[in-house]
N, C-alpha and C positions, 0 to 999 in steps of 0.2 A: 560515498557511493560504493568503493571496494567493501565495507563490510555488509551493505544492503546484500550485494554480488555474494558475499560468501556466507549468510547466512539463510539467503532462499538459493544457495546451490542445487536444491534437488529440484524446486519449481523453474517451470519457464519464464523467469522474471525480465523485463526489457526496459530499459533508460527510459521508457516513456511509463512504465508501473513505479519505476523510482522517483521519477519526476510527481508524479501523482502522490507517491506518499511522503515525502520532503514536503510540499503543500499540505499535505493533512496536521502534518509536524509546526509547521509554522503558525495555521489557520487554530483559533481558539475554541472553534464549533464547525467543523470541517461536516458537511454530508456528499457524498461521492457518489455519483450515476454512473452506474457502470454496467455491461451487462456481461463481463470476465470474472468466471467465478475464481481466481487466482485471490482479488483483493477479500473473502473471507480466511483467507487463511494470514494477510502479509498483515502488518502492527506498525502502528506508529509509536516511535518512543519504547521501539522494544518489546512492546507491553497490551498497549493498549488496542482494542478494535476499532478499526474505522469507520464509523455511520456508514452504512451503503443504503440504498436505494436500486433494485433491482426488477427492472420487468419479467 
């Protein structure tokens, strides 16, 4: 979790945005509803984007 924390240091990122992409990390076909536009910018595996689903 300390490096989630120190690599969205300039975002407003909070234990429950961590917790949400730890799940996408684990999950092999993750889609995430969300309507925080924070999750277009945060990666799972570093890397990759996270299917969103956005109203």
């Amino acid at each position: 979790m300390g490096s989630f924390l120190k690599r969205y240091e300039n975002e407003p990122a909070s234990l429950a945005d961590a917790a949400l992409i730890r799940l996408a990390e684990i999950n092999d076909s993750p889609l995430l509803l969300t309507t925080d536009s924070d999750f277009q910018i945060y990666r799972r595996h570093g890397r990759q984007m996270i299917p969103l689903v956005q109203p």
